[in-house]
N, C-alpha and C positions, 0 to 999 in steps of 0.2 A: 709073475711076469709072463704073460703071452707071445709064443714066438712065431711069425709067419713063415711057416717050412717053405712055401713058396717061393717067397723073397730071396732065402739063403738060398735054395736050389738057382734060383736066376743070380744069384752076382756070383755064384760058383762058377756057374756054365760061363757066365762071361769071363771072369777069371782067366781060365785056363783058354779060353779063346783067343784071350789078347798077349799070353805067354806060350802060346803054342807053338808047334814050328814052323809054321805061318803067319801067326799072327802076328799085324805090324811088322813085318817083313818092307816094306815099301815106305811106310815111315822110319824106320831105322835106316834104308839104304838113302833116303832122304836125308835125313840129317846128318848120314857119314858124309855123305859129298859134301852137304855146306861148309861141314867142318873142316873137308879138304880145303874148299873153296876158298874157307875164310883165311886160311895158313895165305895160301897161293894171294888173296889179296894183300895181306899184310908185306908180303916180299914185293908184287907188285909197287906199292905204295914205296918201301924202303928202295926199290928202283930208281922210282921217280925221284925222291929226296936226292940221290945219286946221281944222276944226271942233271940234277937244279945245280947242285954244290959243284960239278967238273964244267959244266957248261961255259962255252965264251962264246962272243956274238962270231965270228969267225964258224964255226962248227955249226951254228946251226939251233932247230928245234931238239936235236938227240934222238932218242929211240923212245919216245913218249907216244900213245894211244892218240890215233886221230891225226899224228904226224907225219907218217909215212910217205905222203903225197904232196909234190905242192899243189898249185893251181894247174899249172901249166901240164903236168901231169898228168892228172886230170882231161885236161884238154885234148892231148894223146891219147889218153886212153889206158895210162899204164895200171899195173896192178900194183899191190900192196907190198912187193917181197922184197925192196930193199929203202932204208931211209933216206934222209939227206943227207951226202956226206961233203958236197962241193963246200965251198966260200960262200958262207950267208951275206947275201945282203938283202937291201929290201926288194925284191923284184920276184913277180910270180913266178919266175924258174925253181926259186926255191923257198918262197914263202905261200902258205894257204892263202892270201889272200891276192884279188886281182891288184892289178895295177892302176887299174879306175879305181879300186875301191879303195888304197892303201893311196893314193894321191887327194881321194876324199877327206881322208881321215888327217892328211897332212895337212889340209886348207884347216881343217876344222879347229885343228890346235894352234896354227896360226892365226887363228882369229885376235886381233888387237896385238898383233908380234909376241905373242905368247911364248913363245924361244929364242927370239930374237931381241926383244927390246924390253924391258921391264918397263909398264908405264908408271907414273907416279904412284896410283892407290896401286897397294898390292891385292894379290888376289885370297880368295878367304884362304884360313890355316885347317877350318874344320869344314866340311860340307854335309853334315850329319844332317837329315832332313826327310820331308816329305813332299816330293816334287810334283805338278803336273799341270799338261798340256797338252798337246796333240800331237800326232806323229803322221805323215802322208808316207804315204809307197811309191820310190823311184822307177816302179814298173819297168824294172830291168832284169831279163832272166841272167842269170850266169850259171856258169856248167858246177853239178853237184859234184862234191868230191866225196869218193865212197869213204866209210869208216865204219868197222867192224869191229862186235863185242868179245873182247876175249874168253876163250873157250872156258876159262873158270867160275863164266859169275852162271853158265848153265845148269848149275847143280840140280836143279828141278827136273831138269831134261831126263826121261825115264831112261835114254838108250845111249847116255854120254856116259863115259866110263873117264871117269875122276883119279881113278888111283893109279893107272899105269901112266908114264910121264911122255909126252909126242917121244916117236922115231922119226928118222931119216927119210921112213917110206909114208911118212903121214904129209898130209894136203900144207902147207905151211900157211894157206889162202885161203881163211875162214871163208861160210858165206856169207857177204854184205848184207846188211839190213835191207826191208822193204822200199819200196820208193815213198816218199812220204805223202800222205795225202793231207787234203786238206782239213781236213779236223783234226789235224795233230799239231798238240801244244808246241806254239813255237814256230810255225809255217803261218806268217801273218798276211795273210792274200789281198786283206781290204785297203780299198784304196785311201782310205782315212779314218780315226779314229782316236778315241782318250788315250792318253798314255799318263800311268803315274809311274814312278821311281822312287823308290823307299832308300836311301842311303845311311847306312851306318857306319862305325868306326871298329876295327876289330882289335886297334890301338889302346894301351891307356894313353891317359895325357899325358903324361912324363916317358914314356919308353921309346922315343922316337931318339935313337943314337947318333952320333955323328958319322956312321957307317952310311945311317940309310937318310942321311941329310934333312932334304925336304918329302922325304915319300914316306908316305904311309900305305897302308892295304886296308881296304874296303870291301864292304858287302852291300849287292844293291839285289831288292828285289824290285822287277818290273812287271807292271800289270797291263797290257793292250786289250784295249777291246772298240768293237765299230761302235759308232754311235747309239744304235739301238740296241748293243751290248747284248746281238747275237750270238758272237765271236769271243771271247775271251780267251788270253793266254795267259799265262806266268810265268818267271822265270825267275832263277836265283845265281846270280852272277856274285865272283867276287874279282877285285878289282884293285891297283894301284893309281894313287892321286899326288899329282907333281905342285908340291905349294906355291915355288917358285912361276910355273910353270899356267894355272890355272886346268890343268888337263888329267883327264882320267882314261886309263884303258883298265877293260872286264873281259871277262871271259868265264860261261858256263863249263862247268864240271861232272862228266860223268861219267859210263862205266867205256866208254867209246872213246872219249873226249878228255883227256887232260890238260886242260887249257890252261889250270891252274899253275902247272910249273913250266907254263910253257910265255908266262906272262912278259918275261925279262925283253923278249925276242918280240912280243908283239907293241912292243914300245918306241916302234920305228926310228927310231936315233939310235945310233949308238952311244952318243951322248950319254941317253938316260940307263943304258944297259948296266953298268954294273950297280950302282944306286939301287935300282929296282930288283935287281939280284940280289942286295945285300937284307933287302926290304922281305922278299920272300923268302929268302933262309931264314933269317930271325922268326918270322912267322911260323914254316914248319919244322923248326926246334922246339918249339913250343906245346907240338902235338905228339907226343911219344906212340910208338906203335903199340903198346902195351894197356893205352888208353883206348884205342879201337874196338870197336862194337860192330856186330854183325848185322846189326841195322843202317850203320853207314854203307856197308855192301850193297846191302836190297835195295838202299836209296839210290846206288848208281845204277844198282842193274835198272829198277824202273822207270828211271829218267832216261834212259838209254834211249827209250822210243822218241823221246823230243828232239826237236832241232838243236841243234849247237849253235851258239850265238858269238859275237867279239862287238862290241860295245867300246864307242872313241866320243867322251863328252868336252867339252871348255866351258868352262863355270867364267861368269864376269865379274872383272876386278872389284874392288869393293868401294876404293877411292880413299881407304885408309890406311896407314903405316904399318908396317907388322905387330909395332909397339901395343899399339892402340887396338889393332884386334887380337891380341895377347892378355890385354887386360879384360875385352869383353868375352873370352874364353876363360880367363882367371874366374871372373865371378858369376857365367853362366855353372862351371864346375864347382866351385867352391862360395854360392852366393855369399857375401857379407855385408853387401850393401857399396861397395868400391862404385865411386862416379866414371863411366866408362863414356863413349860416342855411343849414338845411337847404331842398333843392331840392324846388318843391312839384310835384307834376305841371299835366300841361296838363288842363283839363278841360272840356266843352261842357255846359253847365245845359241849354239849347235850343235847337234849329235848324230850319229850313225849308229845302225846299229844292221850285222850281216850276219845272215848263218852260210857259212862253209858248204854243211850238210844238205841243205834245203835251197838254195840257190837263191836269196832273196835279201832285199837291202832293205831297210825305213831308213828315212830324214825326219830330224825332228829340229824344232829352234822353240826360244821362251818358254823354256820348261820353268815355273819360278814355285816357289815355296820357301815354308821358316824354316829357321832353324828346328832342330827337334826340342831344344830345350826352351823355346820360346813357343814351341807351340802348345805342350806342352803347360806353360805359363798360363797361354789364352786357356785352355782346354781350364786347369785351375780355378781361371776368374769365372767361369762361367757354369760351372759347378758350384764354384760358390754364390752366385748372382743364381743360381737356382733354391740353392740353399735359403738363404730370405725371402725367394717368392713364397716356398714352403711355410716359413714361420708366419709370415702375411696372413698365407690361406687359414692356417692352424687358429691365428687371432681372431679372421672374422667367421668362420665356423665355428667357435668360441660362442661372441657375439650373437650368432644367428640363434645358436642352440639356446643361450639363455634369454632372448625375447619371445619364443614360441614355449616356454613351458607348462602350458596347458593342452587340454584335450582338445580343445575349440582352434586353437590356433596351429599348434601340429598338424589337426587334419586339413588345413589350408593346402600344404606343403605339399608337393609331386613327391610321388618316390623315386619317379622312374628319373627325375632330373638330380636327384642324389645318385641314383644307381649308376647312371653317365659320368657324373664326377667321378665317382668312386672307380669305376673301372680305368678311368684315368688314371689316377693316384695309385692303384695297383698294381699298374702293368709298369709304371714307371721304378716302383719299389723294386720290381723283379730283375727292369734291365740295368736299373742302377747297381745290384747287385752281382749279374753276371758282369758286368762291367768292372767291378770292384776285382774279379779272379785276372781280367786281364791288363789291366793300367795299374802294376805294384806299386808303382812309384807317386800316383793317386789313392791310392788304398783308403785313404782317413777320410778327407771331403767326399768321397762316394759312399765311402759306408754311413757317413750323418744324411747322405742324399737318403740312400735307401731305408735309413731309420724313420726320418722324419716322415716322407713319404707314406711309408708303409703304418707307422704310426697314425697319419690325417686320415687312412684308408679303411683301417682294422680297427680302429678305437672311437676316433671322433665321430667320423661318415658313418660307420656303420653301426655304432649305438643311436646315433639318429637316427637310421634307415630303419631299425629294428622299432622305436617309440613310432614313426611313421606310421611303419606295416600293422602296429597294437592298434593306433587310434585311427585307422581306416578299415579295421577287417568286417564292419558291420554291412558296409557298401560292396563285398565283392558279387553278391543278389540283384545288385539296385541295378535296373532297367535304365538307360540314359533317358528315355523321353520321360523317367519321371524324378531322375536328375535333375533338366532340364528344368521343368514344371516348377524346381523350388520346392518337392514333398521333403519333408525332413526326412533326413538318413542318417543318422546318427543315434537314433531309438529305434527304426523301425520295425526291429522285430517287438519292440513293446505293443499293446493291446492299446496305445493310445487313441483316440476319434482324429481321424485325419479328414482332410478337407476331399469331399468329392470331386475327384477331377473332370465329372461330367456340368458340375457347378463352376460359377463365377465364385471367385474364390477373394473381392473385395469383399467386405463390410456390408452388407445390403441388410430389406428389414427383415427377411426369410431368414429362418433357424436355419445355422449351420449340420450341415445332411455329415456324417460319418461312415466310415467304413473300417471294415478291420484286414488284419494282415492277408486275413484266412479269402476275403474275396478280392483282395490283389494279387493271390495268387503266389505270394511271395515265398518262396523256402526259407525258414528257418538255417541263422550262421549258428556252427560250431563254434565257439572260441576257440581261441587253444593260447594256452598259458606260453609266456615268455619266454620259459626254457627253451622248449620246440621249435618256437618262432626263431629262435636267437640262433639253435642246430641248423634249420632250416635255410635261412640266410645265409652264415658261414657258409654251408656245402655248396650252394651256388652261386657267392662270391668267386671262392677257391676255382669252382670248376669253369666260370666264364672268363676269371682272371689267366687263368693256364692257358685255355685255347687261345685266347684273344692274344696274347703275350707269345704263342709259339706261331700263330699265324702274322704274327710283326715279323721277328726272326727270319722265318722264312722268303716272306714279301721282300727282304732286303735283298735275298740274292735272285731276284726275278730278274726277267730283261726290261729296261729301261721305262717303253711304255706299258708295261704290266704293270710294273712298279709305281707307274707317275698316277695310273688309274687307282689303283687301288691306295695310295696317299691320299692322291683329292676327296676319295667317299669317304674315305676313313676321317679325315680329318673334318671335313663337312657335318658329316654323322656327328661327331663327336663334339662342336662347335654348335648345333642343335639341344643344348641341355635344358633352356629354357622354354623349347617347345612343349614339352610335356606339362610344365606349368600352367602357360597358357590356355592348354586343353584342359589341365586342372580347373582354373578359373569359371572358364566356361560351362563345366561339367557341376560342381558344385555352387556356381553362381557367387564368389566369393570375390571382392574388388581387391585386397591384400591378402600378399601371403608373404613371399622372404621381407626382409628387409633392405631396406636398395641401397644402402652399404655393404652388404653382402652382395646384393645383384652386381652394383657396379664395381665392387670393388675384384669380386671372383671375374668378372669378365674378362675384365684390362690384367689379371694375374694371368688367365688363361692363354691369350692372345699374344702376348709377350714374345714366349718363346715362336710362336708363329713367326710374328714378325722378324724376327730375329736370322732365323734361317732363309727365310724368304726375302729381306729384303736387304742384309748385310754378305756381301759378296763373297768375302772372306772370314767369313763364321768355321766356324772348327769343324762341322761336320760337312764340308764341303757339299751344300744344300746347294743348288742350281738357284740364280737368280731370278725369283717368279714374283713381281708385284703385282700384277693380276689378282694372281689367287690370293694371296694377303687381300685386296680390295673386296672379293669377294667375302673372305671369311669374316671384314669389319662391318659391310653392309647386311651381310648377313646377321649378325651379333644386334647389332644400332637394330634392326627392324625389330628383332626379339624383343627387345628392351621398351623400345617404342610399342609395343602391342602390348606392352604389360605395364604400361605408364598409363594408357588408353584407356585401360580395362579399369585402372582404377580410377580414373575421372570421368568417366561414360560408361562406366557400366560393364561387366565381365564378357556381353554377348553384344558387345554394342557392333559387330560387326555379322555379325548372322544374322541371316533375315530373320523377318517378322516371322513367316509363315513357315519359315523351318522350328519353329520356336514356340511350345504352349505357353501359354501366360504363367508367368512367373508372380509369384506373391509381392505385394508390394505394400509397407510396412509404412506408409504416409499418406492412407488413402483420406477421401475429402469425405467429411462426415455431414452428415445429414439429422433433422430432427428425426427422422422415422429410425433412423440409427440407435440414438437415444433410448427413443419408446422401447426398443427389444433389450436395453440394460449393455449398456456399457460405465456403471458406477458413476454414471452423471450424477450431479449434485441439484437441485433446482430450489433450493433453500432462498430464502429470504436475504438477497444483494446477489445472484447469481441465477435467473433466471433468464430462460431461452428466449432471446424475441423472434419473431418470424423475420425479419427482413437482416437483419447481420449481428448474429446473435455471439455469445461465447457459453462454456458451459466449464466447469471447474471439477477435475476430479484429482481422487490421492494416488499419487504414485507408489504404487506398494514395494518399491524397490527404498529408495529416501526418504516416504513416507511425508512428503509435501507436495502441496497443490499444482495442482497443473492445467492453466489454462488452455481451450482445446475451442477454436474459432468452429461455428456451424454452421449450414448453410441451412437456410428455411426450406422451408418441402414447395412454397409458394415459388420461391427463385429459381429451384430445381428442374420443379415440374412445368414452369411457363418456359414453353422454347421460346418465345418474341422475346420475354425478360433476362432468358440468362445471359445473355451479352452483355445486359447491364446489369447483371445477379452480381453482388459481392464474392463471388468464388474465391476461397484462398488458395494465395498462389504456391509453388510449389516451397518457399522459402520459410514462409508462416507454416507450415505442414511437415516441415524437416525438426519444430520445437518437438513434436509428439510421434509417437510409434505405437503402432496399433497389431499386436496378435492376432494367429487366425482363428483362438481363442476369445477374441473380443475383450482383451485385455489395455488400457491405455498407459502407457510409460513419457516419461520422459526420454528422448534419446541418447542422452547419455549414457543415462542411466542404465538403460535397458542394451545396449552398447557394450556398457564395460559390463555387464553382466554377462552377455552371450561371448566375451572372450575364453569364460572359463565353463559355462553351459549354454547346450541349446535346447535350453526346455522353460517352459514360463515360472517363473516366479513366484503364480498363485496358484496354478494349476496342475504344474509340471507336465503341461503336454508337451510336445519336441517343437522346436523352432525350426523354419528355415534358413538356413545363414544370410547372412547379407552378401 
């Protein structure tokens, strides 16, 4: 065993460097402090529990963080150094908030006599949900009230000293935070923009006591941002919701801001005061200090830099009995299949929402969304309504695979318009997938998404792409203008005699002129065996499927119009799969290639979900309503399809000029007796002889090996221009019985038809065919 003395000399030297007496000196006095810090928070917090459980609406906010001050306060100018101790009532003397603001918040709960009058429907029991709407700015400054972080969550701070506990002669008057600017979370400046609201329940179903009545405690997170989703905020509020009542008040938590136990008090009634009292003790009994994490600290110290918020919603009644949305909570919880009323959404009539800190209001109205577990439902059905378009696709890729399996008809096929698909079907496997870590509660229907998916992607698609890539690698040499031309490509590195392209290349009575590979100039393909091919594919499958899949990802969190641009190319792009075909067509001169149960039926699978998002308002991935681009992406699709409908009843180039276009061979030319004279296996036997003026002439099909009559035109009706107008020329119809090689071969066309589906080489001679 060889040992590198180097090595052990280097982790030696580090070693004793990092147990030196120095070393990590600064990370040890680091983590002493947090350690202090974390004790200091844990007492903090058992504080708070303290002041929530003695508190009465008389006394006030208590001696809780962020409480210090009222409004009014403020207003004066006072400092931090004593609490409230007067007769709480609601009034900015001794409440944080103004008295414009708190008269707001009164109107808002009053909406539809919400404390006053119970109207017939009650109001929902759960509001668990996914809200959203818009929110404008009351463009009204009000004076900031200061609030300072206590000196324990510092522990970072290299020159705060943690372990000796304040004296008499210490500042009692931390310094306030910065003033807030405008790029901090939570200072919402624009004058209008999205708002959503995620609301949960932090309740079970059953734990709601006869203490805490109709109140439960909530958690809502809130997302604002402008319109062009410049600006974005978030915020994580939690919150008590009065059943009776239809009304909710929130309030953000942090190392600043206790607003959390300070919730009883911002319930403007004293009414709801002790209820909501009893609502929040039960809640933090539930949190033992001993369950406490050092990471819940860091959370408050880092959120310390945002704004502090208070948050007053009215949810609108429902119009049904409590009974009856008792049952439709019975079997949203515990589905069994119970006959309920129909489930009405959640919906916000009015809301405020104020930061203390930050001096700023929003108004918001018709906040509406589901329920969670209805949405949840939709989210379901539409998973699985993906789920069959999968199986669909799996069928007629089935289908397609088994009508092309030959060499002739395979290379019909684009790769590049497999390759589109496939990238499709991959990327979808992957977000199906990461989707699957975050929707537990969908876990099963996403993972048959991402199976099936990734299965149509990895297996079926891409063992085609790879038989493709096999029966095309002869052409990656071929020149397009001898594409174009109609040269065969599917032999061409064979030694076979090809037609001169400096010749007319119908049937004429001149010997057909040859050339070989060697003065086309052509290089020589390598083959390369299947293995390679099939590595090859894989690795930049994998590698275009990753990028293409990390660049989705992140396109989601662009601003609005980055975002909407790079949707429309992408999805444009991607809805272009049949372009590649149609340049196939063109390129190989070939009138069919997929099957149009395939073509039509992968379109309308494709398209679906477009439409879906695009044109269904209320779709689960809260897609913007764009019919526009939906008419785009279906005109766009109809034209493909149309161009390749085209192509096979006129011809694969029937849209490119003439003169961008060499003559292409064509396989029904009008034959002549001089034709004959140079041996095309005409027969001129005794009941089958040629007459000058509209003759026929009878040869064997060496395919079926039966006769084949084959109409001729005289050299006299040919050659006289005054005559041929009234020459018997046959017309294109009598011309389509027979198929002529550039070989000088004559077939039947069926025959010779079903023959070139499985070779394009002749039959007697084996020189390479042109395709049709």
């Amino acid at each position: 065993m060889n040992v590198d003395r180097a090595q052990i000399i280097f982790f030696l030297i580090l070693f004793f460097l990092l147990l030196g007496p120095n070393g990590g000196n600064d990370l040890s006095n680091e983590n002493r402090n947090k350690v202090i810090s974390f004790k200091q928070f844990k007492e903090d917090i058992q504080h708070s529990n303290e002041v929530l459980r003695n508190s009465t609406w008389e006394e006030g906010y208590g001696n809780l963080a962020g409480f210090s001050l009222s409004y009014q306060d403020a207003l004066d100018g006072l400092n931090q150094s004593t609490p409230i101790n007067n007769s709480f009532t609601e009034d900015q003397k001794y409440s944080i908030l103004p008295n414009e603001i708190s008269e707001l918040a009164m109107d808002i709960w009053s909406t539809e006599e919400g404390t006053k009058k119970i109207r017939s429907g009650s109001f929902p029991l759960n509001v668990s949900g996914t809200l959203r709407g818009q929110f404008h700015n009351s463009n009204k400054s009000f004076t900031r009230i200061p609030m300072v972080l206590p000196p324990f969550y510092n522990y970072s701070h290299p020159l705060q000293v943690m372990v000796q506990p304040p004296t008499e002669f210490d500042d009692p008057t931390p310094t306030p935070i910065e003033e807030k600017e405008a790029d901090i979370n939570g200072n919402i400046t624009d004058f209008e923009g999205d708002l959503m609201i995620r609301i949960g329940s932090l309740e079970e179903y059953t734990s709601i006591n006869e203490y805490c009545k109709d109140t439960t405690v909530m958690s809502l997170e809130v997302e604002a941002n402008d319109f062009d989703e410049l600006h974005q905020h978030k915020l994580n509020l939690i919150g008590l919701y009065h059943q009776n009542s239809g009304n909710l008040v929130a309030t953000t938590r942090t190392g600043k801001f206790d607003g959390v136990h300070a919730l009883p008090h911002l319930t403007l009634y004293q009414e709801l005061f002790n209820q909501s009292k009893s609502a929040m003790i039960q809640r933090t009994n539930r949190t033992h200090l001993e369950d406490l994490e050092i990471s819940t600290m860091d959370y408050f110290r880092e959120t310390s830099d945002n704004c502090e918020h208070v948050m007053y919603l009215h949810f609108e009644s429902t119009g049904l009995s409590k009974d009856e949305l008792r049952q439709i909570d019975d079997e949203l919880f515990t589905p069994i299949g119970r006959p309920h009323k129909k489930i009405p959404p959640v919906k916000i009539t009015s809301g405020l929402l104020y930061s203390p800190d930050c001096g700023i209001s929003i108004n918001f109205d018709e906040i509406v969304g589901p329920r969670k577990e209805v949405q949840e439902q939709r989210l379901r059905n539409v998973i699985l309504s993906g789920i069959v378009i999968l199986f669909v696709q799996i069928f007629f890729s089935v289908q397609q695979m088994s009508a092309t399996t030959t060499p002739s008809t395979i290379s019909r096929i684009s790769f590049s318009t497999l390759a589109i698909l496939n990238l499709i079907d991959g990327s979808l496997s992957i977000l199906y997938a990461l989707c699957s870590v975050v929707y537990e509660r969908l876990y099963l229907p996403i993972t048959v998404s991402a199976f099936l998916s990734f299965t149509l992607a990895s297996v079926f698609e891409m063992r085609y792409m790879i038989s493709i890539y096999l029966s095309q690698m002869n052409e990656r040499n071929v020149s397009m203008r001898t594409a174009l031309q109609g040269t065969p490509i599917d032999n061409i590195n064979e030694t076979q005699p090809l037609v001169d392209n400096n010749e007319t290349i119908l049937p004429t009575t001149q010997a057909p002129t040859t050339t070989t590979p060697q003065q086309q100039n052509i290089r020589p393909t390598i083959l390369e065996d299947e293995q390679t091919v099939s590595g090859q594919i894989y690795t930049r499958f994998f590698f275009f499927l990753i990028a293409f899949t990390f660049l989705i990802l992140n396109a989601i969190l662009w601003p609005r119009k980055s975002r909407l641009i790079f949707e429309y190319i992408t999805v444009f792009a991607l809805s272009s799969f049949w372009v590649p075909q149609v340049y196939r067509n063109v390129y190989r001169g070939t009138r069919k290639s997929f099957n149009w149960g395939f073509v039509i039926g992968t379109s309308i699978l494709r398209v679906l979900p477009v439409g879906y998002v695009c044109l269904y308002k209320h779709n689960v991935f809260y897609h913007h309503y764009d019919p526009i681009f939906f008419i785009v992406i279906i005109s766009w699709l109809g034209l493909q399809i149309l161009v390749l409908q085209l192509q096979e009843f006129l011809g694969p180039r029937f849209f490119v000029p003439d003169k961008m276009l060499p003559a292409a061979y064509d396989y029904h030319p009008v034959l002549t007796e001089s034709d004959l004279e140079n041996g095309f296996g005409a027969s001129e036997d005794e009941g089958h002889h040629v007459t000058h003026e509209d003759g026929h002439c009878v040869v064997d099909c060496a395919i079926c090996m039966s006769e084949l009559k084959v109409p001729v035109v005289s050299r006299k009706g040919l050659g006289n221009e005054e005559s041929t107008e009234h020459s018997n020329i046959p017309g294109i119809l009598s011309r389509r019985v027979y198929m002529v090689t550039p070989c000088r071969h004559l077939f039947h066309s069926e025959c010779l038809e079903s023959w070139m589906q499985y070779k394009l080489q002749c039959p007697v001679c084996r020189n390479p065919l042109p395709p049709l």
